[in-house]
C-alpha positions in Angstrom: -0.7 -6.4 14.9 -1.6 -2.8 13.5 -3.4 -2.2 10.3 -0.3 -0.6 9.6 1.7 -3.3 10.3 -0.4 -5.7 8.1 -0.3 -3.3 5.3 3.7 -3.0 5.6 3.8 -6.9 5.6 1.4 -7.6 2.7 3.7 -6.4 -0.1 7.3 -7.4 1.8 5.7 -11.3 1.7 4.7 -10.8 -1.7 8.1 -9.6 -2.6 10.8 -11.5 -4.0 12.9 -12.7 -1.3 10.8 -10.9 0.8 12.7 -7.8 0.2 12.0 -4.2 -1.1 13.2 -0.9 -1.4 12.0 1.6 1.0 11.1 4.0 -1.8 9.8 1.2 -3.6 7.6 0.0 -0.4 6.0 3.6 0.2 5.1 3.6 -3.1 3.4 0.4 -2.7 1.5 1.6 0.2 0.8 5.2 -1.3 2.6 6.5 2.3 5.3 9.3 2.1 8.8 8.9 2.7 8.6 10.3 6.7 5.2 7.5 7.0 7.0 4.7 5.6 10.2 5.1 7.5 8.9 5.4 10.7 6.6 2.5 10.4 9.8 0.9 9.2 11.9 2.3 12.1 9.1 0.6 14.9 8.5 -2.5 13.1 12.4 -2.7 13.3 12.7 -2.5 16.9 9.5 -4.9 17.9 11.7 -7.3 15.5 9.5 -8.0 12.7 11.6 -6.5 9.6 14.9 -5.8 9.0 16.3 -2.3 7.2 19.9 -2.9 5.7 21.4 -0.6 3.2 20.8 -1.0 -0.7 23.9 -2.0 -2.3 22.7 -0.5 -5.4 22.0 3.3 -4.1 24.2 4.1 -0.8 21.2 6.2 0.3 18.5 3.7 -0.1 17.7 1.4 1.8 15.8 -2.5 1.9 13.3 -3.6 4.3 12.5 -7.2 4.7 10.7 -9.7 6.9 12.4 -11.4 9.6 11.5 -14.8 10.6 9.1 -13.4 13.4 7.9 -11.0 10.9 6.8 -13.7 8.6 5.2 -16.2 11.2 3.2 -12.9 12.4 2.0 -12.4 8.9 1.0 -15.7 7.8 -0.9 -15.6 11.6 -2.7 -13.1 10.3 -3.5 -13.5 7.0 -6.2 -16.1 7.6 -7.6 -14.2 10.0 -7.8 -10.7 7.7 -9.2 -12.7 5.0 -12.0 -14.1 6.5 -13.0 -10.6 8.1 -12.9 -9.4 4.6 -15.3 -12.4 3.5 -17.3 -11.1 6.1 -17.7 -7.7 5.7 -17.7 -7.4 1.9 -18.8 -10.4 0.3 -21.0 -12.1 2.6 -23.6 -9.6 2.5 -24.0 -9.6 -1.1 -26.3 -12.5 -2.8 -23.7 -14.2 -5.9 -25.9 -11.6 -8.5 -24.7 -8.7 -6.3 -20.8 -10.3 -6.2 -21.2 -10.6 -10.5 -22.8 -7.0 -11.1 -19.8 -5.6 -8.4 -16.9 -7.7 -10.1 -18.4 -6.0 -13.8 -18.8 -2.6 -11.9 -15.0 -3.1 -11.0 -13.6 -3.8 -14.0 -14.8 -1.0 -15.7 -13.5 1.5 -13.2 -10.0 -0.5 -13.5 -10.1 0.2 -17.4 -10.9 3.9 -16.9 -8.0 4.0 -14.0 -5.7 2.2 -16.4 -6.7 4.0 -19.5 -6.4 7.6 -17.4 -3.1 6.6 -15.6 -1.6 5.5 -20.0 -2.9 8.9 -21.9 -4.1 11.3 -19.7 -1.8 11.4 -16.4 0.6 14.0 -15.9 4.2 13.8 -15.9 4.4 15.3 -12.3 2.1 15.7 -9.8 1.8 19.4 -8.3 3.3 19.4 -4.8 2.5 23.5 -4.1 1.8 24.8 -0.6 -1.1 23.3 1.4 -4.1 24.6 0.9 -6.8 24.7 3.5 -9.6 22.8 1.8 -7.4 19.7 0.3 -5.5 16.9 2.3 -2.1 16.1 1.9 -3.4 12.4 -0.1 -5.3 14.6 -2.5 -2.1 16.6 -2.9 0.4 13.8 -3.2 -1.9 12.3 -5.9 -2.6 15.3 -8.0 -6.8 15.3 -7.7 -8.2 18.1 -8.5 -11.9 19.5 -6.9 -14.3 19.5 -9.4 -16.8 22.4 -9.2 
């Protein structure tokens, strides 16, 4: 299984009734539209999720797990989570884990407290510029100088 796969998987098992929007699934995984739907479209045909029109919106559309989709992700899961224990928190002594769960937290009040008072109603979508990537476009940073 991809990273990509695991990352479309995560939120779809997560969901309830292991269904979402595609909108609503980019938007989960930051991808655009075009990223989300092709992942979609080859995930489809290797049989691990399902697209079916929204009943809601006749041009939306749901993605959700099929039964090989979910046995491939619960497969995987254990196996993702104990590379991530290795990798990230295995290394660090239980002081380290406590001063990086504190260091956390206060980023996550700054990102929530920017994304309440000071985020902007739309993000800027102008023409590419040389020096900044299409993420740093889609999410509206700025270069400070």
């Amino acid at each position: 299984m991809s990273a990509a796969d695991y990352a479309v998987m995560v939120p779809l098992s997560e969901a309830p009734n292991g269904q979402l929007r595609t909108k609503d699934l980019g938007v989960a995984l930051g991808w655009d539209r075009s990223r989300t739907s092709h992942q979609v479209t080859r995930m489809v045909k290797r049989g691990l999720v399902a697209r079916e029109f929204c009943e809601d919106d006749a041009r939306g559309s749901v993605v959700g797990l099929t039964p090989a989709g979910k046995t491939a992700i619960e497969k995987a899961a254990p196996k993702h989570v104990a590379l991530v224990r290795q990798l990230f928190f295995d290394p660090l002594s239980d002081d380290e884990i406590d001063a990086l769960g504190v260091a956390l937290d206060r980023m996550l009040v700054a990102i929530r407290q920017y994304a309440a008072e000071e985020a902007p109603a739309e993000v800027d979508h102008g023409e590419r510029r040389p020096d900044r990537g299409r993420a740093k476009r889609r999410t509206g940073i700025q270069r400070h100088v």
